[in-house]
mmCIF file as gemmi writes it, N, C-alpha and C atoms, coordinates in Angstrom:
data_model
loop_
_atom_site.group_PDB
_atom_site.id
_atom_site.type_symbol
_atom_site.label_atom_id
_atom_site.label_alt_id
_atom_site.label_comp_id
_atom_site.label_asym_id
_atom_site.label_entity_id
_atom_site.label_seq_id
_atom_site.pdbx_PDB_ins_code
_atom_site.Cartn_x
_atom_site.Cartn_y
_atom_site.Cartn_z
_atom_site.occupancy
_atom_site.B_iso_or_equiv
_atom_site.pdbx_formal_charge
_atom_site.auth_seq_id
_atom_site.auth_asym_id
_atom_site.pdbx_PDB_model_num
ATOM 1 N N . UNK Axp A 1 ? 6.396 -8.191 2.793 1 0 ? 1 A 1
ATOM 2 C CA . UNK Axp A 1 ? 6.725 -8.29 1.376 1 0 ? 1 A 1
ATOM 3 C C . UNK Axp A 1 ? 7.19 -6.933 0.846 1 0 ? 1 A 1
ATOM 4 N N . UNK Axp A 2 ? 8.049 -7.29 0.015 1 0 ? 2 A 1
ATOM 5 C CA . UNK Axp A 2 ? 8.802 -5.745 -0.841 1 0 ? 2 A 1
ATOM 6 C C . UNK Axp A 2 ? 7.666 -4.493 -1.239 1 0 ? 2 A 1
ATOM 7 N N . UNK Axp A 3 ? 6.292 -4.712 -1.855 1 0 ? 3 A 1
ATOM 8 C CA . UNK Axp A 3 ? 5.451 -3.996 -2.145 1 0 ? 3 A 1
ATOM 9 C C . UNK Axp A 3 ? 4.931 -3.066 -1.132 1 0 ? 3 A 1
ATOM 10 N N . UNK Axp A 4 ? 4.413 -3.964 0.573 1 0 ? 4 A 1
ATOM 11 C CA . UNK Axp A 4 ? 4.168 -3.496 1.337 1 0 ? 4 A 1
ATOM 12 C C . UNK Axp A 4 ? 5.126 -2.812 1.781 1 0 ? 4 A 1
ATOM 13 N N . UNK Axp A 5 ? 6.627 -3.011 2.032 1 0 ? 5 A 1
ATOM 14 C CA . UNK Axp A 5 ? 7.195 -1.688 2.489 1 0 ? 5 A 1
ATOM 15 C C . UNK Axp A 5 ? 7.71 -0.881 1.842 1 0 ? 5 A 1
ATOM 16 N N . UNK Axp A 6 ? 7.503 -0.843 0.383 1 0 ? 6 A 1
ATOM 17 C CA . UNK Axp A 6 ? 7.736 0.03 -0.218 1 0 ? 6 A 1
ATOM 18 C C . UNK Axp A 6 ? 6.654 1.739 0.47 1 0 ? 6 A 1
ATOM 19 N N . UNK Axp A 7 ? 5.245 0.912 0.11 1 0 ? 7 A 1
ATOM 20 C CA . UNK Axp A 7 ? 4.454 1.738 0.454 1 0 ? 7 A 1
ATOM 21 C C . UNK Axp A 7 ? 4.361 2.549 1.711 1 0 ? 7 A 1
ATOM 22 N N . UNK Axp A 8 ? 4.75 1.312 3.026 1 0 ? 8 A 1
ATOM 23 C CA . UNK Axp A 8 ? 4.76 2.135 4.496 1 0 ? 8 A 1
ATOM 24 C C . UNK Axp A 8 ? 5.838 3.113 4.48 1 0 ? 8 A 1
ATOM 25 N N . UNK Axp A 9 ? 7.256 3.012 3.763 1 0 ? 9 A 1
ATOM 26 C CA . UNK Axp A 9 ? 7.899 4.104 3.116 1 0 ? 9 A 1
ATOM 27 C C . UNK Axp A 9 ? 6.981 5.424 3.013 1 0 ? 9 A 1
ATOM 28 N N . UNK Axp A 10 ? 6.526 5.291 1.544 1 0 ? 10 A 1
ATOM 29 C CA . UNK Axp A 10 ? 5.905 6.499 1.042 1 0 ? 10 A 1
ATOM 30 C C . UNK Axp A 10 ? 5.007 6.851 2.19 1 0 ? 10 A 1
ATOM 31 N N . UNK Axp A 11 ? 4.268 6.192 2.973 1 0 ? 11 A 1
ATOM 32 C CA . UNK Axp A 11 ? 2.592 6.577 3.88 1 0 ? 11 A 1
ATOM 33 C C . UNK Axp A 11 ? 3.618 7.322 4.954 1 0 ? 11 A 1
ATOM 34 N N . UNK Axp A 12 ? 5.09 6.872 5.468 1 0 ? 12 A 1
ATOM 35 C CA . UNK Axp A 12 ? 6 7.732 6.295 1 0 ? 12 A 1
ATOM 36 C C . UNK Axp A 12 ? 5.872 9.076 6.116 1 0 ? 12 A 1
ATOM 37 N N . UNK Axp A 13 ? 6.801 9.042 4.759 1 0 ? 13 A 1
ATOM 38 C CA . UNK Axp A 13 ? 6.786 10.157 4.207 1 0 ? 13 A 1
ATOM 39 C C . UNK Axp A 13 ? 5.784 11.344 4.088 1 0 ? 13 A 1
ATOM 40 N N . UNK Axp A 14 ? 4.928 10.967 3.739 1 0 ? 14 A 1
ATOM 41 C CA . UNK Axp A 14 ? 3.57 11.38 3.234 1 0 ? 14 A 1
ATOM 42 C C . UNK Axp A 14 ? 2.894 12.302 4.344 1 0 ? 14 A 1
ATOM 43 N N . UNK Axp A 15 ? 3.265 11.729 5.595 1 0 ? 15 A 1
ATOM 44 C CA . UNK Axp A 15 ? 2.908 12.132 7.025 1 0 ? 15 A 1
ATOM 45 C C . UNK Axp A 15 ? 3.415 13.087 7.21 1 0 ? 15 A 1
ATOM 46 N N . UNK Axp A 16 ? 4.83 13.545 7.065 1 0 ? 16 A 1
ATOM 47 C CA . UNK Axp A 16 ? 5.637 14.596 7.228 1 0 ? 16 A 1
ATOM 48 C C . UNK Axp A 16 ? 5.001 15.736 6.95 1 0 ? 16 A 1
ATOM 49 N N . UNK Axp A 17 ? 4.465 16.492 7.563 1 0 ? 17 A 1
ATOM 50 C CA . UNK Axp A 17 ? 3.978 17.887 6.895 1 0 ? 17 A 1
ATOM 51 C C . UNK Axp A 17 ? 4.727 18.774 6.692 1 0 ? 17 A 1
ATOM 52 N N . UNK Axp A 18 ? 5.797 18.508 6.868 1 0 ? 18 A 1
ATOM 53 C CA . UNK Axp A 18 ? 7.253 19.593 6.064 1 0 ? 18 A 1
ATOM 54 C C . UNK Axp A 18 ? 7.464 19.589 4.784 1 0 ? 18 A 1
ATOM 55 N N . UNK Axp A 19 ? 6.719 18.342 4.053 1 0 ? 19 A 1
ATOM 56 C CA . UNK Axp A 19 ? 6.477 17.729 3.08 1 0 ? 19 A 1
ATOM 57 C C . UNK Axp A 19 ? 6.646 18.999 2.443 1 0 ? 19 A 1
ATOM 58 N N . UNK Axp A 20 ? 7.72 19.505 1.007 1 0 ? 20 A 1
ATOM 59 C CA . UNK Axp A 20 ? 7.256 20.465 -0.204 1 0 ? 20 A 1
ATOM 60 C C . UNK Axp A 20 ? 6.428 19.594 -1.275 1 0 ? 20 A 1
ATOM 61 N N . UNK Axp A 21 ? 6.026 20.441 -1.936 1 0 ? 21 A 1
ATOM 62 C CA . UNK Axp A 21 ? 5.311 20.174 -3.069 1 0 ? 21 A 1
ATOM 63 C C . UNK Axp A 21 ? 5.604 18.866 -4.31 1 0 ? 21 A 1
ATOM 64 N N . UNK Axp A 22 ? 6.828 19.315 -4.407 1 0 ? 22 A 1
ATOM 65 C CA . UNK Axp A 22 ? 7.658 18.296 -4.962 1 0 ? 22 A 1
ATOM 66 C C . UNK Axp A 22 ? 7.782 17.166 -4.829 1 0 ? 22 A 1
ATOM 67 N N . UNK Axp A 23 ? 8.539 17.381 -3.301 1 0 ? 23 A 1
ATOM 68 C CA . UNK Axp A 23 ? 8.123 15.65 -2.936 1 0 ? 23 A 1
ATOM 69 C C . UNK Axp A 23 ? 7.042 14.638 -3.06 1 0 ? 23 A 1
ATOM 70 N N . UNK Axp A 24 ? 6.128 15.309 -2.12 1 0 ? 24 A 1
ATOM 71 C CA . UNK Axp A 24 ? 4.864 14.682 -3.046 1 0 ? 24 A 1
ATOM 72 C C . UNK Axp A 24 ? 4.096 14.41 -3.763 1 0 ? 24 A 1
ATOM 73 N N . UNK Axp A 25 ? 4.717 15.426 -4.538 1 0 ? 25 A 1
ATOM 74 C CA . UNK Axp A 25 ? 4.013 14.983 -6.358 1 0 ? 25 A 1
ATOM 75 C C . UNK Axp A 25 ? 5.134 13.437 -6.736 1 0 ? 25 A 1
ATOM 76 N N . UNK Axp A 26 ? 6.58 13.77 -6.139 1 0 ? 26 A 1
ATOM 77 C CA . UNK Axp A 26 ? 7.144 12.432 -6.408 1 0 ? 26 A 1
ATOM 78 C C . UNK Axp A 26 ? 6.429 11.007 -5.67 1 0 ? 26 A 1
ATOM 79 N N . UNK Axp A 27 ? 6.299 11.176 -4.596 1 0 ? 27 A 1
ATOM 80 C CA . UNK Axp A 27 ? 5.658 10.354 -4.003 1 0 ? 27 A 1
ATOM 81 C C . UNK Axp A 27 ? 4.286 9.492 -4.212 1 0 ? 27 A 1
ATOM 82 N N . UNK Axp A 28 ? 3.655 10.426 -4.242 1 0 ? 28 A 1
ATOM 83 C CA . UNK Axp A 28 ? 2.217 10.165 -5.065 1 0 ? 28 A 1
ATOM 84 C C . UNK Axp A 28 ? 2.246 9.436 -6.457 1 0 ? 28 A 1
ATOM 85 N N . UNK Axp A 29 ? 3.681 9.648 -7.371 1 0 ? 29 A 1
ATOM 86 C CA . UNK Axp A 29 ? 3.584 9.281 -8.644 1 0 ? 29 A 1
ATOM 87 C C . UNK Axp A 29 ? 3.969 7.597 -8.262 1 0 ? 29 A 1
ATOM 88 N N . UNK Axp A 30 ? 5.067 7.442 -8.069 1 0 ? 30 A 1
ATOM 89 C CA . UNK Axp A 30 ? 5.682 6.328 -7.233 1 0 ? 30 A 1
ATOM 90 C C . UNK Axp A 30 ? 4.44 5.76 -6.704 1 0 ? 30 A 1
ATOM 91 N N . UNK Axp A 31 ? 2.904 5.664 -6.672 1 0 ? 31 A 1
ATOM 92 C CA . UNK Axp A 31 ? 2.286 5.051 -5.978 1 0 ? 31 A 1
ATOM 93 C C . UNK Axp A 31 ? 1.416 4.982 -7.161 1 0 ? 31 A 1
ATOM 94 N N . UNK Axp A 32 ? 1.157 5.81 -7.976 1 0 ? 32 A 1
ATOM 95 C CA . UNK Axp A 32 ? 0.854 6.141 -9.226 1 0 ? 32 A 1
ATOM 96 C C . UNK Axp A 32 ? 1.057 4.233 -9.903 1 0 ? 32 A 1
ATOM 97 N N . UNK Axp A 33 ? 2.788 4.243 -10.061 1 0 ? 33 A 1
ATOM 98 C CA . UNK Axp A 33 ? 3.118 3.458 -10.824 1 0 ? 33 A 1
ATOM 99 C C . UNK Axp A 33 ? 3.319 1.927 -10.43 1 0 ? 33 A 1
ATOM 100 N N . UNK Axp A 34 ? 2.797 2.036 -9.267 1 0 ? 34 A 1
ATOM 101 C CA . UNK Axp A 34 ? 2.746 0.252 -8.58 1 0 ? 34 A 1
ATOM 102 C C . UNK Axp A 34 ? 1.251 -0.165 -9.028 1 0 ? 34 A 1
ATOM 103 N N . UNK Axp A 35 ? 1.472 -1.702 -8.992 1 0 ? 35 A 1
ATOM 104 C CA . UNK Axp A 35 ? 0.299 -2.086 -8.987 1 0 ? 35 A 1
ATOM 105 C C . UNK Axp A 35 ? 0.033 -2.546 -7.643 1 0 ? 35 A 1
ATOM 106 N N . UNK Axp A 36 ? -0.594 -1.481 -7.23 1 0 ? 36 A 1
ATOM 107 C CA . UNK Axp A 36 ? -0.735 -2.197 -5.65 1 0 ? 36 A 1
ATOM 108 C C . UNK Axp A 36 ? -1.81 -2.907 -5.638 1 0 ? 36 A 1
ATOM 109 N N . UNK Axp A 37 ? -1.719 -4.472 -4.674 1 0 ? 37 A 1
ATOM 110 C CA . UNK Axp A 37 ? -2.787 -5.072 -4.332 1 0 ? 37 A 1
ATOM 111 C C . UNK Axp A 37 ? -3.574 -5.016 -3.382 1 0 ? 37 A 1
ATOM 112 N N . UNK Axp A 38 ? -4.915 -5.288 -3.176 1 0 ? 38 A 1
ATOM 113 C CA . UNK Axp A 38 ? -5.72 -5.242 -2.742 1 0 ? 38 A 1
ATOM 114 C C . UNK Axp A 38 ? -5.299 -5.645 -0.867 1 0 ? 38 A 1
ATOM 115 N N . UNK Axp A 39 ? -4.317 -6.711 -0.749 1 0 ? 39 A 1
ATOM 116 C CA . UNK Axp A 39 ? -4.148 -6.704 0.108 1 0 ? 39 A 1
ATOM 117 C C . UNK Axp A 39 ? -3.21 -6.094 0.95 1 0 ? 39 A 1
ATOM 118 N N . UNK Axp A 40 ? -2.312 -5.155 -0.151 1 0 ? 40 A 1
ATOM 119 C CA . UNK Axp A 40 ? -1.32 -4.602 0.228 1 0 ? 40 A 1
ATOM 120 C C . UNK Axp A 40 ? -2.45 -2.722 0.904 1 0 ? 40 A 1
ATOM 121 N N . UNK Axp A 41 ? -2.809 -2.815 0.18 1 0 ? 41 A 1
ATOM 122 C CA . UNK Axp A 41 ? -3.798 -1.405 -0.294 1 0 ? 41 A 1
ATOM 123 C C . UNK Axp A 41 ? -4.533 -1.63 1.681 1 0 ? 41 A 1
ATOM 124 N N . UNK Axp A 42 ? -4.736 -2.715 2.036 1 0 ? 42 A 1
ATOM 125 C CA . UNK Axp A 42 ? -5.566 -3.34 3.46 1 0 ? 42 A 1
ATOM 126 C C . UNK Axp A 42 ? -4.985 -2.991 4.424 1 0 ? 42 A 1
ATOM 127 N N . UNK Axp A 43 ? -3.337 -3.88 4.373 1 0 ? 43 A 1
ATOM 128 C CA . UNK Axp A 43 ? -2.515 -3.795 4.95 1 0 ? 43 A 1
ATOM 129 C C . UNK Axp A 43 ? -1.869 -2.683 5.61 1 0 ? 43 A 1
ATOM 130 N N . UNK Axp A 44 ? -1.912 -1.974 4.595 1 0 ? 44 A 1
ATOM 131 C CA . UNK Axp A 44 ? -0.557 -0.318 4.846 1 0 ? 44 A 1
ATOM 132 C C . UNK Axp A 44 ? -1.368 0.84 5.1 1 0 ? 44 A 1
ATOM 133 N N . UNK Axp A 45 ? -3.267 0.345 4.437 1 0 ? 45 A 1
ATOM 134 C CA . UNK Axp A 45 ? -4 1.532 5.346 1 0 ? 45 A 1
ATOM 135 C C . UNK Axp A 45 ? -3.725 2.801 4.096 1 0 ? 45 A 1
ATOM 136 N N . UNK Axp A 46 ? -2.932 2.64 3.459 1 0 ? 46 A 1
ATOM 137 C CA . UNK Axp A 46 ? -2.286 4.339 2.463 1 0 ? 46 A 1
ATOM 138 C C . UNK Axp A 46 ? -3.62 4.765 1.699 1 0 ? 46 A 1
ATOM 139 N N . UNK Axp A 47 ? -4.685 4.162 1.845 1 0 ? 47 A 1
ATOM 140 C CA . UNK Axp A 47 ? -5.741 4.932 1.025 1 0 ? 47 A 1
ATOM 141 C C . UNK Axp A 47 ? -5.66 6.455 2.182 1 0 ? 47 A 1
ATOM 142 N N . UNK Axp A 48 ? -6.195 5.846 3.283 1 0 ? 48 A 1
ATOM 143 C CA . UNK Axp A 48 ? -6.573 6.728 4.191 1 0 ? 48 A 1
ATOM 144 C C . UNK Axp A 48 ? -5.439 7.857 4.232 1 0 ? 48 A 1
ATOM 145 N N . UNK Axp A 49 ? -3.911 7.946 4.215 1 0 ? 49 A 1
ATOM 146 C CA . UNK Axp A 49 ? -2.871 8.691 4.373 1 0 ? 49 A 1
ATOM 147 C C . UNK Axp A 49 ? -3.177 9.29 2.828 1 0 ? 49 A 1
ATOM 148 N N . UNK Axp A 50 ? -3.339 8.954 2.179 1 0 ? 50 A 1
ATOM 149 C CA . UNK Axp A 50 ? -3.612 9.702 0.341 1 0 ? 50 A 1
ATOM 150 C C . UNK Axp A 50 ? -4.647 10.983 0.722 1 0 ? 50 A 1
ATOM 151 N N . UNK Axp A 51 ? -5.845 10.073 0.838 1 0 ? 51 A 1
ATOM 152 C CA . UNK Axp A 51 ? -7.361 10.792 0.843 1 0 ? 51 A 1
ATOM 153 C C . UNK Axp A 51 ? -7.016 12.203 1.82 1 0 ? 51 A 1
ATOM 154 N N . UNK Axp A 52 ? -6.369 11.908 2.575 1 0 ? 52 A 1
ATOM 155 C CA . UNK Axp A 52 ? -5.788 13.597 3.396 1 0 ? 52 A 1
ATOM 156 C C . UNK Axp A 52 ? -5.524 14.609 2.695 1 0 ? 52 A 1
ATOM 157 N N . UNK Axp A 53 ? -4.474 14.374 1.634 1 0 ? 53 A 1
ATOM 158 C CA . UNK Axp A 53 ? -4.104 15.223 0.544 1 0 ? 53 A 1
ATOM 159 C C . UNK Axp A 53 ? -5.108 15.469 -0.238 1 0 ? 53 A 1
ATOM 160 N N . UNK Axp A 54 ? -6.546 15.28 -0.232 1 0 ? 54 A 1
ATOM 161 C CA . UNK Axp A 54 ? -7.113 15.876 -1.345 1 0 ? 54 A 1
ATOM 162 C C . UNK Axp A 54 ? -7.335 17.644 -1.318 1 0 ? 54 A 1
ATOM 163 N N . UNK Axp A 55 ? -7.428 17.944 0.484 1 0 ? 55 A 1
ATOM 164 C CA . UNK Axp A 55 ? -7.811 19.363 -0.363 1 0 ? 55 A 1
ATOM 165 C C . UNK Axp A 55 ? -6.211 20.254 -0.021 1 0 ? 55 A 1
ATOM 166 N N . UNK Axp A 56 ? -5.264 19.148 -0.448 1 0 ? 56 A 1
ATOM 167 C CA . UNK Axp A 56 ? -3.638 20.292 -0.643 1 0 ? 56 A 1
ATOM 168 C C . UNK Axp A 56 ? -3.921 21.743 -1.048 1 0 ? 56 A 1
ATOM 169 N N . UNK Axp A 57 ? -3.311 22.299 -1.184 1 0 ? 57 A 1
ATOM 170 C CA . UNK Axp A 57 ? -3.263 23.668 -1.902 1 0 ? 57 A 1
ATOM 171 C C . UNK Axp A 57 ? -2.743 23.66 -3.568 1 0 ? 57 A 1
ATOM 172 N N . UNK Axp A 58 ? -2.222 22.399 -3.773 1 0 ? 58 A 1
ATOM 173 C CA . UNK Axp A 58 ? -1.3 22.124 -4.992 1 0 ? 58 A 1
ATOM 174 C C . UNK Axp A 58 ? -2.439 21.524 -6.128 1 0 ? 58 A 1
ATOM 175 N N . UNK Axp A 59 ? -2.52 21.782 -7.108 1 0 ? 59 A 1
ATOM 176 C CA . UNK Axp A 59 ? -3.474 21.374 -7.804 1 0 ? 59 A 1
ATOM 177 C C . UNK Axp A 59 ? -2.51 19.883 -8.39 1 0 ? 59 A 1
ATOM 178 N N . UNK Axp A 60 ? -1.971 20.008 -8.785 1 0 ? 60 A 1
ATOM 179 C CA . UNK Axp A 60 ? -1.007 18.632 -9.26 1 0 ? 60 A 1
ATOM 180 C C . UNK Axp A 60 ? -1.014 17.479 -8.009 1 0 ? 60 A 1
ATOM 181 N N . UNK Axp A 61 ? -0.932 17.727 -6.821 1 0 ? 61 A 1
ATOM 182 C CA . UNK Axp A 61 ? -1.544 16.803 -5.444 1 0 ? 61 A 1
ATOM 183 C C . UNK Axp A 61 ? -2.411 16.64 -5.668 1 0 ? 61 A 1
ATOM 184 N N . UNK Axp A 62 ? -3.345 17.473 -5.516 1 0 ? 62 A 1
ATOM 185 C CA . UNK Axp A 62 ? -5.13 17.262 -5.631 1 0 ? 62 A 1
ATOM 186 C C . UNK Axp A 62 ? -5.553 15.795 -6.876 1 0 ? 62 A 1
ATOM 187 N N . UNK Axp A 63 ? -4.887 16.411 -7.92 1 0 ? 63 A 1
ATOM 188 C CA . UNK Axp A 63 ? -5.154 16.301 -9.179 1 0 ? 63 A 1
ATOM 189 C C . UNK Axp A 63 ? -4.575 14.475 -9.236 1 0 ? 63 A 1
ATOM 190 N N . UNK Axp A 64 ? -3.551 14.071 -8.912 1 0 ? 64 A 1
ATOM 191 C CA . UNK Axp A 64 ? -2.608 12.586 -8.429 1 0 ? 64 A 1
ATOM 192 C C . UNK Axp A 64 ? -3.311 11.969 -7.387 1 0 ? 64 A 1
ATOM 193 N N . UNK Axp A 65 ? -3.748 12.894 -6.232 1 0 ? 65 A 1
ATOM 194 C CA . UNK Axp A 65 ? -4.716 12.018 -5.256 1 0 ? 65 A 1
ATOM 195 C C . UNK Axp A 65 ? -6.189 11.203 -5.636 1 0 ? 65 A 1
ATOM 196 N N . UNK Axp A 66 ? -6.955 12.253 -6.51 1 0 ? 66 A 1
ATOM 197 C CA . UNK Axp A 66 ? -8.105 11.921 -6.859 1 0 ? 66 A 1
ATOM 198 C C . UNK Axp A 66 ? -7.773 10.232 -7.872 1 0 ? 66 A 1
ATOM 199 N N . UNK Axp A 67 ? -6.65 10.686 -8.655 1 0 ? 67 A 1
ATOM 200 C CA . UNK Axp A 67 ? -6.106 9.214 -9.389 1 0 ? 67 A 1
ATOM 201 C C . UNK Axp A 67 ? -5.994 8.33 -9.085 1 0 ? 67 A 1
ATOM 202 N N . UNK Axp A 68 ? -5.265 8.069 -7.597 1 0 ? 68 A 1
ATOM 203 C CA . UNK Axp A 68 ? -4.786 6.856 -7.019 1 0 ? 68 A 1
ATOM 204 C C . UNK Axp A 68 ? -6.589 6.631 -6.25 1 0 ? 68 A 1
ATOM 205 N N . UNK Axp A 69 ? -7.188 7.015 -5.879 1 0 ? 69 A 1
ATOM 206 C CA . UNK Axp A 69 ? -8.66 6.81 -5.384 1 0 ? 69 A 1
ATOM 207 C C . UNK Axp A 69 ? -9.125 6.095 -5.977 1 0 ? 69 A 1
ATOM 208 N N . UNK Axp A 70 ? -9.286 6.568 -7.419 1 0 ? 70 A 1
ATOM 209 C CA . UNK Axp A 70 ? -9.988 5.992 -8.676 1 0 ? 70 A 1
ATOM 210 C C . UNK Axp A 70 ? -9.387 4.853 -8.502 1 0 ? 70 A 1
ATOM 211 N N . UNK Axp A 71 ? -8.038 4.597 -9.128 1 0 ? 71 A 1
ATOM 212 C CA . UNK Axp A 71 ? -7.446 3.452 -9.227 1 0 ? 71 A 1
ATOM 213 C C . UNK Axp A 71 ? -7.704 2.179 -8.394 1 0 ? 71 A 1
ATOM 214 N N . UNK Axp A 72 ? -7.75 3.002 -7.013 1 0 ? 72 A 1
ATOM 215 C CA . UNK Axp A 72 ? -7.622 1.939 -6.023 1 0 ? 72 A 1
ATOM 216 C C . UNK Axp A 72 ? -9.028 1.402 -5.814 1 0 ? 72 A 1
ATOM 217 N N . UNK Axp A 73 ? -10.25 2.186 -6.282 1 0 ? 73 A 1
ATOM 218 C CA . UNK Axp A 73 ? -11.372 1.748 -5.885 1 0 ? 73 A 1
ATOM 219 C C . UNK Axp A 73 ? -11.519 0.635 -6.705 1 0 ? 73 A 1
ATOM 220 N N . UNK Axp A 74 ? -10.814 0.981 -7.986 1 0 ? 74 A 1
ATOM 221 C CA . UNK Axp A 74 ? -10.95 -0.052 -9.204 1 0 ? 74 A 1
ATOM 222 C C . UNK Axp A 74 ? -10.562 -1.244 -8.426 1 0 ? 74 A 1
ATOM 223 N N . UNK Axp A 75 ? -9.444 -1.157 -8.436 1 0 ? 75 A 1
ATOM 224 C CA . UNK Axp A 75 ? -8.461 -2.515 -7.463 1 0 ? 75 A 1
ATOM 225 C C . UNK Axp A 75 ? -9.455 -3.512 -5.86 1 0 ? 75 A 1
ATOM 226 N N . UNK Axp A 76 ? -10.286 -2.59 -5.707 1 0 ? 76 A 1
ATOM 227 C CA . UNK Axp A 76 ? -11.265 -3.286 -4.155 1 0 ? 76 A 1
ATOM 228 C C . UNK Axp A 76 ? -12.033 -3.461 -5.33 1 0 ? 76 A 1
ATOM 229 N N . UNK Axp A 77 ? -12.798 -2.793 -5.951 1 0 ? 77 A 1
ATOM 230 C CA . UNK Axp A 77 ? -13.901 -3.361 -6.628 1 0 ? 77 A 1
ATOM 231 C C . UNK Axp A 77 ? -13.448 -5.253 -7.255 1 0 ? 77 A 1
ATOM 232 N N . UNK Axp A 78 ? -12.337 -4.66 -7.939 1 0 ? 78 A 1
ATOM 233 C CA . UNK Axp A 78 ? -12.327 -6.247 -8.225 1 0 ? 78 A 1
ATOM 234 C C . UNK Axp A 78 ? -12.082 -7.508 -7.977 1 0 ? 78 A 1
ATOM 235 N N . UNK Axp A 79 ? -11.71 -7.069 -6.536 1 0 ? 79 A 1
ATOM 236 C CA . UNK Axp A 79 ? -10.74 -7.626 -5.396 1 0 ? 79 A 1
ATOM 237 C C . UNK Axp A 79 ? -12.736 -8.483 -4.952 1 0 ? 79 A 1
ATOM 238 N N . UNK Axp A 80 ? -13.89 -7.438 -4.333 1 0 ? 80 A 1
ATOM 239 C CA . UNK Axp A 80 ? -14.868 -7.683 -3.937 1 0 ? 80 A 1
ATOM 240 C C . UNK Axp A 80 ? -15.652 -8.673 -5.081 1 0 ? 80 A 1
């Protein structure tokens, strides 16, 4: 489905450790602004590729990672 590869996209990306700063503040936002589902969230695994980035050097990474966590825990919580 379109959602899921949107995301294995970004979790690509995300992997790249050539990765600048930029990008993944774009990236991260872009994940920011989906409503991802619970089964998509299962599927693509991207919690685990996020949660890597928490201790970036970038406070604006840090700061977008901890968000999508929140978010997503929200999203299993209500999913459970």
């Amino acid at each position: 489905d379109d959602e899921v590869g949107k995301i294995l996209q970004i979790k690509f990306l995300l992997n790249d450790e050539n990765q600048n700063e930029r990008t993944l503040i774009e990236l991260l936002r872009k994940l920011v602004d989906m409503n991802t589902s619970f089964d998509a969230l299962k599927e693509t695994d991207i919690g685990r590729h996020v949660t890597r980035l928490r201790k970036h050097s970038s406070d604006d990474v840090r700061r977008l990672v901890k968000f999508l966590v929140r978010k997503w825990k929200q999203t299993v919580d209500e999913w459970v």
